[in-house]
C-alpha positions as CSV (number, residue, x, y, z in Angstrom):
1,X,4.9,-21.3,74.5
2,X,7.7,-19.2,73.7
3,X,10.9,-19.7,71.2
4,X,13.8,-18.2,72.3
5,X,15.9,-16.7,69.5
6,X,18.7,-19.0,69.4
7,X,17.0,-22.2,69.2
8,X,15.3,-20.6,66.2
9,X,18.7,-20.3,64.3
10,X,17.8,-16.1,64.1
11,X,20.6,-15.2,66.5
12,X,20.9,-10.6,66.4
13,X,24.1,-11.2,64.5
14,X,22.1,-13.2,61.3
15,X,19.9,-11.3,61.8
16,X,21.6,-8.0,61.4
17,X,23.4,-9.8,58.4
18,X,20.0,-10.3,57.0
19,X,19.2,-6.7,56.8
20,X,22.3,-5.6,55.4
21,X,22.2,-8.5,52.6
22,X,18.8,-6.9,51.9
23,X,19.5,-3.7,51.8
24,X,22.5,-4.1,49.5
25,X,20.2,-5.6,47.0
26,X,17.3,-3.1,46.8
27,X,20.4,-1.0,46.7
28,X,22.3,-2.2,43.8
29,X,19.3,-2.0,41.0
30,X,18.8,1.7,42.0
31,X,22.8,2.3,41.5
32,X,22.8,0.6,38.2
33,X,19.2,2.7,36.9
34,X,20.9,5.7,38.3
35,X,23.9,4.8,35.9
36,X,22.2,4.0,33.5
37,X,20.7,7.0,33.4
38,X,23.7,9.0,33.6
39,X,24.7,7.5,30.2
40,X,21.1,8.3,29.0
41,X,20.6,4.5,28.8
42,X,17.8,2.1,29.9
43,X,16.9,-0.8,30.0
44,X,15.1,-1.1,26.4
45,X,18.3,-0.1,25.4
46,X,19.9,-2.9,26.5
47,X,17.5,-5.7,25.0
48,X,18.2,-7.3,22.3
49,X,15.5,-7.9,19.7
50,X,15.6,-10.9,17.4
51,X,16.0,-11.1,13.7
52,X,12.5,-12.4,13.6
53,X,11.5,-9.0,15.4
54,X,12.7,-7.0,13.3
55,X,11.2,-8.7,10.1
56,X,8.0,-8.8,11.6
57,X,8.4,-4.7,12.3
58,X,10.1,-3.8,9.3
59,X,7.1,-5.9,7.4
60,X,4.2,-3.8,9.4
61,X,6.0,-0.7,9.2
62,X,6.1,-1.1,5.5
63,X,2.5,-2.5,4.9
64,X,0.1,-0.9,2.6
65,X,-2.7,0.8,3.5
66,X,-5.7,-0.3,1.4
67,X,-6.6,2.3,-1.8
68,X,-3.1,3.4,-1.9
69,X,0.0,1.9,-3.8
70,X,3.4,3.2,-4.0
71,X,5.4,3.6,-7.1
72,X,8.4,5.3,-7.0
73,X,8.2,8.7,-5.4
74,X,4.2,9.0,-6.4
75,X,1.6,7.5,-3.9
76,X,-1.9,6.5,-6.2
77,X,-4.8,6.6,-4.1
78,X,-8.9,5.5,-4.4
79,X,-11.8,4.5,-2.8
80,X,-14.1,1.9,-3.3
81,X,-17.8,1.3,-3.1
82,X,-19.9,-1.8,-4.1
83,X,-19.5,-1.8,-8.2
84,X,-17.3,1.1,-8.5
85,X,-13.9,2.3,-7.7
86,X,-13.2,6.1,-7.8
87,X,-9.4,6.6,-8.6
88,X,-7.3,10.1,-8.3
89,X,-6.5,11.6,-11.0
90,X,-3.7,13.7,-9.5
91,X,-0.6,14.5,-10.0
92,X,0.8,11.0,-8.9
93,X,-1.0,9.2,-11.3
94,X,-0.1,11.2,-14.1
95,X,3.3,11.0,-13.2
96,X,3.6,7.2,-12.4
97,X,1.7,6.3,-16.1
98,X,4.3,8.5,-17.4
99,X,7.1,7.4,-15.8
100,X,6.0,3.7,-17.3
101,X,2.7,2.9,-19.2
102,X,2.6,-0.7,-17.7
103,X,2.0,1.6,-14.5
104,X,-1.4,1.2,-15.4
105,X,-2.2,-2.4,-15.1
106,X,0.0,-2.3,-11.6
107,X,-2.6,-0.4,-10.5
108,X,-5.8,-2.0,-12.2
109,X,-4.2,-5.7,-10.4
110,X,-4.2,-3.8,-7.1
111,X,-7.3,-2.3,-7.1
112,X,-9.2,-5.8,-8.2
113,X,-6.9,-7.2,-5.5
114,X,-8.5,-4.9,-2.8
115,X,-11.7,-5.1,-3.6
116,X,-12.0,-8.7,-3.1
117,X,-10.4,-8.0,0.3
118,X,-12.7,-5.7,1.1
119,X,-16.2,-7.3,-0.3
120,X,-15.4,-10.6,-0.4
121,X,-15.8,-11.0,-4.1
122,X,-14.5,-9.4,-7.4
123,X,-14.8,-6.5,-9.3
124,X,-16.7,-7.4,-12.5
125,X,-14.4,-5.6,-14.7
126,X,-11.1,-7.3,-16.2
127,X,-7.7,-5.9,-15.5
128,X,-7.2,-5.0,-19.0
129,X,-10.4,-2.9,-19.1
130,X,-9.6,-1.0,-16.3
131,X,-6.0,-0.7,-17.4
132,X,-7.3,1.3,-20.6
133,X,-10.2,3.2,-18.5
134,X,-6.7,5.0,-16.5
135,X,-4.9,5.3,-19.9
136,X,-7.7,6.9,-21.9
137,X,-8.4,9.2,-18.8
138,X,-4.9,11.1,-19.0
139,X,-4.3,10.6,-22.6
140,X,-7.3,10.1,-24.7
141,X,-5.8,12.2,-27.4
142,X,-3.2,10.2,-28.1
143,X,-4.7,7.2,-28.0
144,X,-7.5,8.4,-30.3
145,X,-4.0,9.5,-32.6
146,X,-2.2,6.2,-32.1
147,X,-5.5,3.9,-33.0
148,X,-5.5,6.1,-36.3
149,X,-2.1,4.9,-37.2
150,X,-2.6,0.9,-36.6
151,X,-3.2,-0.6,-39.6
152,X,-6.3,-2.1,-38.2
153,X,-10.3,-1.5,-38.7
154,X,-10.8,0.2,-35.4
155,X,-14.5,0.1,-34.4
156,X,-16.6,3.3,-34.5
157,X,-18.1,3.5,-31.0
158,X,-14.0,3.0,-29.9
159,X,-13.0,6.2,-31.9
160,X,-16.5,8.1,-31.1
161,X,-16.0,7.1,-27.5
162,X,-12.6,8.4,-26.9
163,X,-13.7,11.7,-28.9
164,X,-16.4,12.1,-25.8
165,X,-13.3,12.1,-23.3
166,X,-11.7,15.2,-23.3
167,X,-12.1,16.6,-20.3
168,X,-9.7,15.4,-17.7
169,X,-11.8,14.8,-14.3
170,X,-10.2,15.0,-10.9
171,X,-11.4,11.3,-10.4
172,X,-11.8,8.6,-12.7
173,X,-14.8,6.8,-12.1
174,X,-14.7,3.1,-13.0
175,X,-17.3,1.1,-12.4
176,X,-18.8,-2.3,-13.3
177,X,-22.0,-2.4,-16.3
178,X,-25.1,-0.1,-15.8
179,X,-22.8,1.9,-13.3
180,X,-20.2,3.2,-16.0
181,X,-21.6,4.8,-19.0
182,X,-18.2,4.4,-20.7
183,X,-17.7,0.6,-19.5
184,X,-18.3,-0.8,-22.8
185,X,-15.7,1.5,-24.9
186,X,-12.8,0.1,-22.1
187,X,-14.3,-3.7,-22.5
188,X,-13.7,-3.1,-26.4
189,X,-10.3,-1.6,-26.0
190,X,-9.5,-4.6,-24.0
191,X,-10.8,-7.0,-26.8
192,X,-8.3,-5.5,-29.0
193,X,-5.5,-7.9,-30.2
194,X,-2.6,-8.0,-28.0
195,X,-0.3,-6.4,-30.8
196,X,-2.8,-3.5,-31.6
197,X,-2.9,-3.0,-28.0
198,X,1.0,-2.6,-27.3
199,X,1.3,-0.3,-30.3
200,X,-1.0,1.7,-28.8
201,X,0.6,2.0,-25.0
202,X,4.1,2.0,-27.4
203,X,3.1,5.5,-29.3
204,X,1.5,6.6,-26.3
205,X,5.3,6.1,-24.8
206,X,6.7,8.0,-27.5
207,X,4.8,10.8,-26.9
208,X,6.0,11.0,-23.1
């Protein structure tokens, strides 16, 4: 059985018409890349992203990287184990405690933060006392000074503690009971009253 052309509607003039039509539109996209690229543009330059898009890539871009925290210019780093974090006592540190003693708890309410992210439950160690574990690590002198000066009965085992800090370590280990031989002197510097407590980080201040 055979079809002839014509009854099939593809006469050599459509068809020919068909070709060219083709032809023309492979041809076009390759013209307007070829432009495109002349203006050093692409496609990705063209597409527009949503304000949604860019929220959600600003916000990853900007995410923080667990054991770090930034605070102004100075990036404070640790790492964690089970029952203890190990905090560096750099440069950063020094400078973000003295740039602001409430520094401190910032970081202590970060660190219990990751923790529980990471295991699942919490570090067994208040904010406060870890607070006064970073504190008494740079400046143990002067809070030993400023504790003198409070017209309040101090207990010995603070005052003897903080005479046992002296030297400043590279990291400050702080960890939970029976890990931290020192956990006990921070838990009673938390126990402190409020006011002896702010008259402490207020000298301290002074000093800086």
């Amino acid at each position: 059985m055979s079809i002839s052309v014509s009854q099939s509607g593809f006469s050599s003039k459509n068809i020919q018409g068909m070709y060219t039509a083709k032809n023309a539109a492979v041809a076009q996209p390759k013209e307007t890349v070829t432009q495109g690229l002349k203006n050093n543009e692409t496609d990705a330059d063209k597409v527009q992203i949503s304000s949604e898009a860019q929220q959600l890539f600003a916000a990853r871009s900007s995410k923080r990287e667990p054991g770090t925290l930034k605070i102004g210019d100075n990036l404070i780093t640790w790492t964690m184990e089970k029952r203890v974090i190990h905090l560096d006592n750099d440069k950063d540190l020094r400078n973000a405690i003295s740039e602001d003693i409430n520094n401190a708890e910032k970081i202590a309410d970060q660190i219990r933060s990751d923790y529980r992210a990471e295991y699942g439950k919490r570090l067994d160690i208040s904010s406060d006392s870890l607070t006064w574990e970073i504190i008494g690590h740079i400046y143990p002198g002067e809070i030993a000074k400023a504790l003198k000066k409070v017209d309040f009965l101090i207990p010995d085992s603070i005052s003897e503690g903080l005479d046992s800090i002296i030297k400043r370590t590279k990291t400050i280990d702080m960890g939970e009971k029976g890990k931290d031989e020192n956990r006990e002197l921070w838990d009673e510097m938390a126990d402190l009253p409020n006011w002896v407590q702010d008259t402490v980080k207020e000298a301290i201040d002074l000093v800086n």
